[in-house]
C-alpha positions as CSV (number, residue, x, y, z in Angstrom):
1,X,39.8,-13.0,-12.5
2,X,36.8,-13.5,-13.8
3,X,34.3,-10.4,-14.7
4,X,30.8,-9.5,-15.6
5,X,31.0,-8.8,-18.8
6,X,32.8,-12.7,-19.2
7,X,30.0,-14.4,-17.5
8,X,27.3,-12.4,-19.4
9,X,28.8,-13.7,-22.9
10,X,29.2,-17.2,-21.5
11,X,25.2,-17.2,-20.7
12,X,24.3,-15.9,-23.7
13,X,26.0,-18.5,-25.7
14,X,24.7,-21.3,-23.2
15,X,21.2,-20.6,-23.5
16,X,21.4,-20.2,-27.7
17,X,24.1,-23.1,-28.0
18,X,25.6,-20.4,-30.5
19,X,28.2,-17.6,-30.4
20,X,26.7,-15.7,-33.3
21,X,23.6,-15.8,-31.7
22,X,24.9,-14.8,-28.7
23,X,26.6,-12.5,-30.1
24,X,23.5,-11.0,-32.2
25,X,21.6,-10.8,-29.0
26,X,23.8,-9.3,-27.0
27,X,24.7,-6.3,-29.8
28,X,28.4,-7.6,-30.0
29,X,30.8,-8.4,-32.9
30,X,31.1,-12.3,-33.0
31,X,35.0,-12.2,-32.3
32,X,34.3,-9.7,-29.0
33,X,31.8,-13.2,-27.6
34,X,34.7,-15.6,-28.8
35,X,37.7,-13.7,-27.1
36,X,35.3,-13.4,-23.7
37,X,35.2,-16.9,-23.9
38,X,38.3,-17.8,-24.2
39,X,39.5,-15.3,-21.5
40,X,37.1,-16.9,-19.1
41,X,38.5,-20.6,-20.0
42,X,41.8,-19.5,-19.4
43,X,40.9,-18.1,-16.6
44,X,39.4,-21.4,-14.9
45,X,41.4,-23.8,-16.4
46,X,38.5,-25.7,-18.2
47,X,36.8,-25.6,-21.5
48,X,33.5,-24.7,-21.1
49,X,32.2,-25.6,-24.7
50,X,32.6,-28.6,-27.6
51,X,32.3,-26.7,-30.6
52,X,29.5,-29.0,-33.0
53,X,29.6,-28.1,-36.5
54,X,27.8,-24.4,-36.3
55,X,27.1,-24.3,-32.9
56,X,28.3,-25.3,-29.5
57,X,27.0,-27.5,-26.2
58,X,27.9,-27.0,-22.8
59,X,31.2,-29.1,-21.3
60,X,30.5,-30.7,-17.5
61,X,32.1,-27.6,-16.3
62,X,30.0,-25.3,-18.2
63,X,27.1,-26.9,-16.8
64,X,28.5,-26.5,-13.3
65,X,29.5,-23.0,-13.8
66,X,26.0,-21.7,-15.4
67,X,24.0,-21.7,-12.0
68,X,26.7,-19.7,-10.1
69,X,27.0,-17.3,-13.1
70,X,23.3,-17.4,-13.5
71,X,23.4,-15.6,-9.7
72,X,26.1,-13.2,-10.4
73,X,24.3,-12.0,-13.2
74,X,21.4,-11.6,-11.1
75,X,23.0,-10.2,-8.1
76,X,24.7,-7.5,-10.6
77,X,21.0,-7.3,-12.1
78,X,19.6,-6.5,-8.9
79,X,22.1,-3.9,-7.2
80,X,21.6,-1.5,-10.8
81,X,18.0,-1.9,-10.5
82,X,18.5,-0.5,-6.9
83,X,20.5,2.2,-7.1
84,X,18.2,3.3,-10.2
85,X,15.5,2.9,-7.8
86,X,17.4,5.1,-5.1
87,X,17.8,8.0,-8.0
88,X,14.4,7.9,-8.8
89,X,13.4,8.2,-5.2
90,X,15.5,11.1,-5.0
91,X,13.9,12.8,-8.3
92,X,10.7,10.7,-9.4
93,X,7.0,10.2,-8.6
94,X,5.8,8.3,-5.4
95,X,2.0,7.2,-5.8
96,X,0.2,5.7,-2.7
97,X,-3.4,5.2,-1.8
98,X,-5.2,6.5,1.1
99,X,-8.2,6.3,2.5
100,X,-11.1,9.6,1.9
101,X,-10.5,11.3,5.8
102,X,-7.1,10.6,5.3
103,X,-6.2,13.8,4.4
104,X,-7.9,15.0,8.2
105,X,-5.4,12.2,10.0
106,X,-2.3,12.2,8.7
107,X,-2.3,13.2,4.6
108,X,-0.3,17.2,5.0
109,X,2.0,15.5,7.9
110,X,2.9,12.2,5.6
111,X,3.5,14.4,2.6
112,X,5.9,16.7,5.1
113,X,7.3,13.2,6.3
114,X,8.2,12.1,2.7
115,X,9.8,15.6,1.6
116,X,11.9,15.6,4.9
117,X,13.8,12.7,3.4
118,X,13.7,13.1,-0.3
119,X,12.8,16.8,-1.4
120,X,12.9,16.3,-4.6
121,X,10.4,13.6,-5.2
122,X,7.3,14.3,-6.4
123,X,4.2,13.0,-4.8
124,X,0.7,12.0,-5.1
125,X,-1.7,10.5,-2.7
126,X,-4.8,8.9,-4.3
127,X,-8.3,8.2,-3.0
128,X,-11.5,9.2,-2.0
129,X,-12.6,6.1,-0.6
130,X,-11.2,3.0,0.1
131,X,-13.2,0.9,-2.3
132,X,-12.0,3.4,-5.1
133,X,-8.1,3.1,-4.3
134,X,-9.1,-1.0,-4.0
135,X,-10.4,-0.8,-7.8
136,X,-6.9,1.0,-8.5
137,X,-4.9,-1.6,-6.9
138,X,-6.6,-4.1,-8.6
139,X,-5.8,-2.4,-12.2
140,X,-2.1,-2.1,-11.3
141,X,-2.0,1.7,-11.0
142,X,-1.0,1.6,-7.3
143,X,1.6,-1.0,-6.0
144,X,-0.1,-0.2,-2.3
145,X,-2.2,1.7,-0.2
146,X,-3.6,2.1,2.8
147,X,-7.5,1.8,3.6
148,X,-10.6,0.8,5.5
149,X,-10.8,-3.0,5.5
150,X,-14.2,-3.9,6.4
151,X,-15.8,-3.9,3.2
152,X,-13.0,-5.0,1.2
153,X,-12.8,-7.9,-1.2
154,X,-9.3,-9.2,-0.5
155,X,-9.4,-11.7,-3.2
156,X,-5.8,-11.3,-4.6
157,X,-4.8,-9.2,-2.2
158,X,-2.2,-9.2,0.9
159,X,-4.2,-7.0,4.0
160,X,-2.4,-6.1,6.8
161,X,-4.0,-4.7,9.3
162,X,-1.9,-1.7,11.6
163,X,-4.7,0.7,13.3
164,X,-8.3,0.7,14.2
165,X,-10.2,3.8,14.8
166,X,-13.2,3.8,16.9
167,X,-16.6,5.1,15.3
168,X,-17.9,7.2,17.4
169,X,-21.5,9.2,17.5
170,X,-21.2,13.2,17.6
171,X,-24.0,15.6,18.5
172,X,-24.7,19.0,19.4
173,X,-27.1,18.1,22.0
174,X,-25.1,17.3,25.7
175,X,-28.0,14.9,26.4
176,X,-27.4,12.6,23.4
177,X,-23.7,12.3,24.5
178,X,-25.0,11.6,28.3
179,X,-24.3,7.8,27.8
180,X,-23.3,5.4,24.7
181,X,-25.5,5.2,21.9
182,X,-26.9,1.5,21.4
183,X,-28.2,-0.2,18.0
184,X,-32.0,1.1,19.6
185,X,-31.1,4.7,19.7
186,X,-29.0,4.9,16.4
187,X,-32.0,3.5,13.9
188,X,-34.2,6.0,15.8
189,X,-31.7,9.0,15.3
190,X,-31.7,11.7,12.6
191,X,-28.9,11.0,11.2
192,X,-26.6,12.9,9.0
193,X,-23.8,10.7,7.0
194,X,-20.7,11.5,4.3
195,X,-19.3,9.5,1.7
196,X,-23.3,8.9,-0.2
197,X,-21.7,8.1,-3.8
198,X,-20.2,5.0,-1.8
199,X,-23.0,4.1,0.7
200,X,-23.5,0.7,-0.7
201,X,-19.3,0.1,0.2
202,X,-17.8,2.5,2.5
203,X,-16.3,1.0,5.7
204,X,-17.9,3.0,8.3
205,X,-21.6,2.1,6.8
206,X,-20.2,-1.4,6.7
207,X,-19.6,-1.9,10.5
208,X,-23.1,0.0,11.2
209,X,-25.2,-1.6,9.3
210,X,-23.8,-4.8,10.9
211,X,-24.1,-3.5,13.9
212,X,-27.8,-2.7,13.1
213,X,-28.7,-6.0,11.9
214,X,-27.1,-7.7,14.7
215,X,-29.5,-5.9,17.0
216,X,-32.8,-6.1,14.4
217,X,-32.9,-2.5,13.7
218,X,-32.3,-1.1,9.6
219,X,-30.2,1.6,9.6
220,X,-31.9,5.1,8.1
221,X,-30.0,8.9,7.4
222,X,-31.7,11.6,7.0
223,X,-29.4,13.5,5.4
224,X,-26.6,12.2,2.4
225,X,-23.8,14.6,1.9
226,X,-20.2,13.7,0.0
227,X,-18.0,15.2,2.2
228,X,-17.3,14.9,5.8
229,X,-17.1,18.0,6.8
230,X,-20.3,19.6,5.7
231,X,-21.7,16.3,7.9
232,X,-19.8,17.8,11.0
233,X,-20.8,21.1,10.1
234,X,-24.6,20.0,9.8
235,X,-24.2,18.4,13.3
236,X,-22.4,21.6,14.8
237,X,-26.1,24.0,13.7
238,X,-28.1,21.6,15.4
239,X,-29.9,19.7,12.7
240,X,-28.8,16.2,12.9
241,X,-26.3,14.0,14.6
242,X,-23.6,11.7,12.5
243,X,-21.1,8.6,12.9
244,X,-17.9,9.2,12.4
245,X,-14.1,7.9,13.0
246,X,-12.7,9.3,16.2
247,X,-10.1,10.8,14.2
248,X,-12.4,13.1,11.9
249,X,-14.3,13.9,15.4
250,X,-11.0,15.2,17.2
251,X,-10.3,17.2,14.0
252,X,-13.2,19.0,12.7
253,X,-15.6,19.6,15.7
254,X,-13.3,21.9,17.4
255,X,-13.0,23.8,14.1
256,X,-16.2,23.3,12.4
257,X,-19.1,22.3,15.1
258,X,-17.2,23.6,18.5
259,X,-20.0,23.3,20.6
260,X,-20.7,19.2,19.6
261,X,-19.0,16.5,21.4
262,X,-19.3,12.7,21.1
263,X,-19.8,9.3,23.0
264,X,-18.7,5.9,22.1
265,X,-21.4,3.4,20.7
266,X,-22.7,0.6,22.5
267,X,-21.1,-2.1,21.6
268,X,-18.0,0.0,20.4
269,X,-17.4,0.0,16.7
270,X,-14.3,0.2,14.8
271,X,-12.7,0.9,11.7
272,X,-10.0,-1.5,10.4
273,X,-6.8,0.6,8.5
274,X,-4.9,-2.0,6.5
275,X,-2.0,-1.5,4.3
276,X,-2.9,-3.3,0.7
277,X,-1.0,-4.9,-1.9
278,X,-1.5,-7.2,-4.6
279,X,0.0,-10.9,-3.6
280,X,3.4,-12.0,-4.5
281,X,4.0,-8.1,-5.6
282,X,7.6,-7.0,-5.4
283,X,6.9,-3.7,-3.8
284,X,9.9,-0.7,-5.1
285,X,11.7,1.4,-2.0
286,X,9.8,4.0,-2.7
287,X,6.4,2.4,-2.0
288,X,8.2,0.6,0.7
289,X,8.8,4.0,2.4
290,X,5.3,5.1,1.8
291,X,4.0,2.1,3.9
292,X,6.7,2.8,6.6
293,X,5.7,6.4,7.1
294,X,2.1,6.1,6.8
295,X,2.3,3.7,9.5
296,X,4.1,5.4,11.6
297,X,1.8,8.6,10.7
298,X,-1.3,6.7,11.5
299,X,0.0,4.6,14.6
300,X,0.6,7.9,16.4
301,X,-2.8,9.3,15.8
302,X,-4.8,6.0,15.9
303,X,-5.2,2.7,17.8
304,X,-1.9,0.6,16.9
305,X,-2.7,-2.7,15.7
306,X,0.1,-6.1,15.9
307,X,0.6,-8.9,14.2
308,X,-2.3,-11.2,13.5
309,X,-4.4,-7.5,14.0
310,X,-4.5,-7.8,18.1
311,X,-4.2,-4.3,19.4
312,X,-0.8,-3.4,20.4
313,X,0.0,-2.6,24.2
314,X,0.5,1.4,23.8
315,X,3.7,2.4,25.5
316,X,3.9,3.9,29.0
């Protein structure tokens, strides 16, 4: 019966042509390689090396074994890396990027999704904007995330896209919110908008000022804040209106500006969430599970999106 252990040594001395190297390489007394050897010859009925003055080269059925051990080895290789993966899942860190507002959609909920499987693991959600958790893709210090797409540079990366979220305008006063709010009306508005540190990248500013341009208008705020929910909060006293995702609307102006509402823009506008990974990247179970629950987390909350990015026919 041939074993592990066997096939190991027989590589080893294959791809040094020598059993003392092998041997050295694999941290074994010479005679331990040479016994394996032998066992394994017995064992199919073949010798599987000419012995050549100090070294050795591969008989015909050496070279037709070395691809089927070659996947053994592998296969073994693969299932130890797994179930160290499944330990670490149980008692490790999972990182994952996430988009700024993420933490308003789904971030507490996720976090609750991931501990309701593996309470022991450790975890950390990174971001404050998308084009900050695409800088730490890029670096290697995420294996994936999920972000806003529209102003992403997707050189060397694999985007799929899995929700949209609808930009919507939010005021105080009913009769701003009395019909959509065209390109005209948004350059004229007063105009209150988060995320100023990344002005020049963030994805809601990308899809406006498109949408501005489009239309001939140049988009103008009168007020630059960092976070999102002074914004609302601004909006809610009266001062100025905002644009933000549907999602941040439904969950802050009930708490933070309860007397605001909001309308849809005219043409709608939409932001793209993506899940993000480097090409060719071999992703580890327990980013794998991130990307399954965040996508289920944001699915429920947001516009589901298909294959290809076409908007997914929402269950009746």
């Amino acid at each position: 019966m041939l074993s592990l252990h066997q096939l190991t040594c027989f590589l080893a001395v294959y791809e040094r042509g020598s059993i003392t190297a092998a041997a050295e390489d694999l941290g074994y007394a010479q005679p331990s390689v040479s016994e394996q050897l032998r066992t394994l010859e017995r064992g199919l009925g073949a010798p599987l090396f000419h012995r050549v003055g100090r070294g050795v080269v591969p008989t015909d059925a050496g070279e037709q074994l070395r691809p089927h051990a070659e996947r053994v080895v592998a296969a073994a290789d693969d299932a130890r890396r797994a179930v160290e993966s499944s330990i670490s899942l149980e008692t490790g860190t999972i990182r994952f990027g996430m988009f700024g507002t993420a933490r308003l959609y789904a971030g507490a909920d996720l976090v609750a999704d991931v501990l309701a499987r593996h309470p022991g693991v450790r975890v950390e959600l990174i971001g404050q904007n998308s084009s900050g958790v695409q800088d730490e893709l890029r670096r290697g210090r995420l294996e994936a995330a999920m972000i806003a797409v529209p102003a992403l540079s997707s050189e060397g990366l694999e985007v799929t896209p899995v929700a949209r979220d609808e930009l919507v305008y939010i005021s105080n006063d009913p009769e701003r919110l009395a019909t959509p709010v065209t390109a005209k009306r948004l350059s004229e508005a007063s105009l209150v908008m988060a995320e100023t540190t990344f002005r020049a990248v963030d994805s809601a500013r990308t899809v406006l000022r498109q949408m501005l341009h489009e239309a001939g208008r140049n988009p103008r705020t009168r007020i630059e804040v960092e976070d999102v929910e002074t914004a609302v909060e601004l909006v809610g006293m009266g001062h100025v209106d905002s644009v933000v995702q549907r999602g941040v609307a439904e969950a802050l102006l009930p708490r933070l500006a309860p007397a605001a509402g909001w309308v849809s823009l005219r043409p709608r506008q939409w932001d793209t969430l993506a899940i993000v990974h480097r090409k060719g990247a071999t992703l580890s179970p327990a980013t794998r599970l991130m990307i399954e629950l965040a996508t289920r987390r944001i699915q429920t909350i947001t516009e589901p999106l298909g294959p290809g990015g076409k908007v997914r026919a929402q269950p009746q």
